[in-house]
C-alpha positions as a printed Julia matrix, in Angstrom:
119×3 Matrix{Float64}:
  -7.38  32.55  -4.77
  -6.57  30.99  -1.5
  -5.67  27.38  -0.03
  -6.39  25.41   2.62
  -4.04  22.52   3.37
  -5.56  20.17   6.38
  -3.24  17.58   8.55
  -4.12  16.15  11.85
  -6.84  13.4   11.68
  -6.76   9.86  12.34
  -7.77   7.49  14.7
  -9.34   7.84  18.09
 -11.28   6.42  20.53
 -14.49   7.47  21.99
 -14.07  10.0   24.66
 -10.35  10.98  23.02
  -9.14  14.11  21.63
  -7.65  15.44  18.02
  -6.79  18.71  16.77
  -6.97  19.32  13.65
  -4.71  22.49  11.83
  -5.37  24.25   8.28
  -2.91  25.9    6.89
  -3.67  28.89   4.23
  -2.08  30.94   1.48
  -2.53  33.12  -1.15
  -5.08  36.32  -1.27
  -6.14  36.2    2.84
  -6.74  39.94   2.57
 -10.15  38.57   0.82
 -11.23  36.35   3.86
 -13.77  36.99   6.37
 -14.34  33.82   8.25
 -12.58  30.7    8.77
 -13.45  27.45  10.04
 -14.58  23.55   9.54
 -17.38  22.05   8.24
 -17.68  17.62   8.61
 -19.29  15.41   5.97
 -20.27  11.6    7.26
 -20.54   9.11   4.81
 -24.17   9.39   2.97
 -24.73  12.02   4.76
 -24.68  16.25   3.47
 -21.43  17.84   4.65
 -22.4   20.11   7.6
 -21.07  23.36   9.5
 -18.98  22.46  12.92
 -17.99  25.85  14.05
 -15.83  28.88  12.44
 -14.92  32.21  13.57
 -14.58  35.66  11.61
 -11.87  37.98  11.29
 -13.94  39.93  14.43
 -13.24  36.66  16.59
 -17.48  36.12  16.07
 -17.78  32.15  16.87
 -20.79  30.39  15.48
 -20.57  26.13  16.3
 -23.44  23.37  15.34
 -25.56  22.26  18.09
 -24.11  18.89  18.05
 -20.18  19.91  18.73
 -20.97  22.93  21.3
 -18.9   22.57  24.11
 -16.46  19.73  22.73
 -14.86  21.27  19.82
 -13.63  24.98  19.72
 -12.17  27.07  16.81
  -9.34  28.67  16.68
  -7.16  31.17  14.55
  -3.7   31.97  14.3
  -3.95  35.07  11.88
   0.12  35.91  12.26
   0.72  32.44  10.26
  -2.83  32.06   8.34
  -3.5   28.59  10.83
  -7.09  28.08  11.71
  -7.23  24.83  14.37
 -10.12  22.7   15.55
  -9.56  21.27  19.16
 -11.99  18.22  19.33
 -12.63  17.0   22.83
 -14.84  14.03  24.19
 -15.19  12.59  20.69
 -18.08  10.67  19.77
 -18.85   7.68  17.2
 -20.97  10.43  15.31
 -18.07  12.71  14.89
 -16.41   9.99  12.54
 -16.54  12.5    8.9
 -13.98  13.73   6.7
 -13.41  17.42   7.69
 -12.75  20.26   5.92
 -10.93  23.28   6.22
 -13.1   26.92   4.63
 -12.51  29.86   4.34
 -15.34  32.61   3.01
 -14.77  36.13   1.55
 -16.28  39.09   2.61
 -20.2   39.62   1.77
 -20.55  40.5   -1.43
 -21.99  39.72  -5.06
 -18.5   37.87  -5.76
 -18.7   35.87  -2.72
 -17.03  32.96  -2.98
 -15.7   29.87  -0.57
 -12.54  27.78  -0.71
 -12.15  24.66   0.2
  -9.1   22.1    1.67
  -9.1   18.61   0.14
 -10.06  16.86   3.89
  -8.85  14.74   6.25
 -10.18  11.89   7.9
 -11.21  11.31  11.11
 -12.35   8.26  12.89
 -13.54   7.44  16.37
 -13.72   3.56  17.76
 -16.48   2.53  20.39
């Protein structure tokens, strides 16, 4: 088992920044890829960008050069450094984490944190 603990949304205006940290525990030796994924209200909850144990990036169209994944593998921290936010970007976002291929692949989850950005 592993968990994901988010902090760092809130608030911010349009054309503002935010990072957002996850912190992690329990069985990392099982993880291949970390990252973020966004859900907007009525809308599915969607990839934004993660990166794999490799350092292998992969980011939706929509955040490519704004937002950029990072991971701190020492203390099991992956961060999301958000940059000329947009309205759009306003979603809860959550912290994953995916285990290595396999028929027991599985992905965990954080409980999300809010973000918000004001024309």
């Amino acid at each position: 088992q592993v968990q994901l603990v988010e902090s760092g949304g809130g608030v911010v205006q349009a054309g503002g920044s935010l990072v957002l940290s996850c912190a992690a525990s329990g069985s990392m030796d099982t993880i291949n890829s970390m990252g973020w994924f966004r859900q907007a209200p009525g809308k599915q909850r969607e990839l934004v960008g993660n990166m794999t144990n490799a350092g292998n990036t992969m980011y939706s169209d929509s955040v490519k050069g704004r937002f950029t994944v990072s991971r701190d593998d020492s203390n099991h921290m992956v961060l999301l450094q958000m940059n000329d936010l947009k309205f759009e970007d306003t979603a809860v976002y959550y912290c994953s984490a995916e285990t290595h291929p396999g028929p027991n692949e599985t992905t965990y989850w954080g409980k999300g944190t809010l973000v918000t950005v004001s024309l």
